[in-house]
N, C-alpha and C positions, 0 to 999 in steps of 0.2 A: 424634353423629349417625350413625356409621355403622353403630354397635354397634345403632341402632335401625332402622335399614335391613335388617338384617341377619336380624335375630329375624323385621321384617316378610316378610321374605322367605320365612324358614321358613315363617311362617304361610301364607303366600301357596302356596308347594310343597305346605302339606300341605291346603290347600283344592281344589290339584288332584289332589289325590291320593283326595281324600273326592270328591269328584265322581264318578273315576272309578269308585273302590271299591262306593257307590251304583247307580248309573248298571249296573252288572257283576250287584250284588245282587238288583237287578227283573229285572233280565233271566233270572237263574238260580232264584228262589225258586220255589219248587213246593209241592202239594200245599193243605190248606185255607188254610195261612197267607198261600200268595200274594195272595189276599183282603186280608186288611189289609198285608199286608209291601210287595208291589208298589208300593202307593200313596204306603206311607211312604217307601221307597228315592226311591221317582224325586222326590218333596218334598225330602227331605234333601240330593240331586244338586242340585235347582234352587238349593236357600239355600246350598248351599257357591259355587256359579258367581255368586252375588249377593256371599259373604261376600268371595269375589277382585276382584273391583270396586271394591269400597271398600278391601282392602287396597291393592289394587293404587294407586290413587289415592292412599292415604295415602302410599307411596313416593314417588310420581311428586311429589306437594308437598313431599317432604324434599328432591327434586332427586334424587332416587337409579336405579337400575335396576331395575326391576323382571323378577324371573324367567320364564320361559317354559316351565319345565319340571315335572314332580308330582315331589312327594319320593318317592326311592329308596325307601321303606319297603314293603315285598313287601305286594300284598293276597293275600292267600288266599283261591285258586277253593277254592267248595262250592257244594253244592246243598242242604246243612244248614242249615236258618233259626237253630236256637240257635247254632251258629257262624256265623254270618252275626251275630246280634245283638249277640255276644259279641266279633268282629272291631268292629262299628259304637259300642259300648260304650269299647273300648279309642284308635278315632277319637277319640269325644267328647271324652272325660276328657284327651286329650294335648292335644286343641284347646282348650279351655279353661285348661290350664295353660299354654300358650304364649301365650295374650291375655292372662291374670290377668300376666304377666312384662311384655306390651307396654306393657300400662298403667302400672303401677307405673313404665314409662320415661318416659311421655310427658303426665307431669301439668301441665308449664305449656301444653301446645295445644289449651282448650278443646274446641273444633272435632273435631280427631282422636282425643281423649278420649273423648266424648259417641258417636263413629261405631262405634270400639272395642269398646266398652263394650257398643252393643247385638249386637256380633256374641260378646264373654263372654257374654251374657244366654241368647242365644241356643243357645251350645253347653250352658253351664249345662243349659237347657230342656232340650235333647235327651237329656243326661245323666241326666236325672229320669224322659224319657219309655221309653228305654229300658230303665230298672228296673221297669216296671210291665210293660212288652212282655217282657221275660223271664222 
């Protein structure tokens, strides 16, 4: 249980950490792309502040503690959108390896499975969406 407390955790850190990262990216994007980019950042901010909720919750039912803090991983200021994409790219792909690990842990709790699962789907999606935005 705690080794799954623990992974959730990370995930949890690093939903605040995409949050921020996002959240940093609308704010800084410039030029035509801000057009479609702004919109996408402050989207992708909201569903990370959604995906920590149900993590966060998935803890709090294992009885565990839930973190308070974004993981330490440096977001890189720019005002370069292809590095901006290529930072939110690099997000995706770890977010999604770190769900594809949660699950594999927690295959007898339907319930937490199923919650999991859409939040893998969803980094998945993002992962697709930003090969096409680059």
């Amino acid at each position: 249980m705690e080794e799954i407390i623990k992974k959730l955790n990370g995930c949890l850190g690093w939903e605040f950490r995409a949050a921020t990262m996002y959240s940093h990216y609308a704010a800084y994007v410039t030029g035509i792309h801000r057009l479609q980019l702004k919109a996408h950042f402050e989207a992708e901010a909201t569903e990370s502040h959604g995906h920590g909720d149900i993590v966060r919750a998935a803890i709090v039912k294992l009885d565990g503690e839930a973190v308070t803090e974004r993981d330490s991983t440096e977001i890189l200021h720019t005002t370069d959108y292809k590095v901006m994409l290529k930072e939110a790219m690099k997000t995706e792909q770890y977010a999604a390896e770190s769900y594809q690990e949660v699950l594999n842990m927690i295959k007898d709790d339907d319930e937490m499975y199923d919650a999991l699962e859409q939040i893998f789907f969803d980094e998945a999606r993002s992962v697709e969406e930003l090969k096409r935005l680059s």
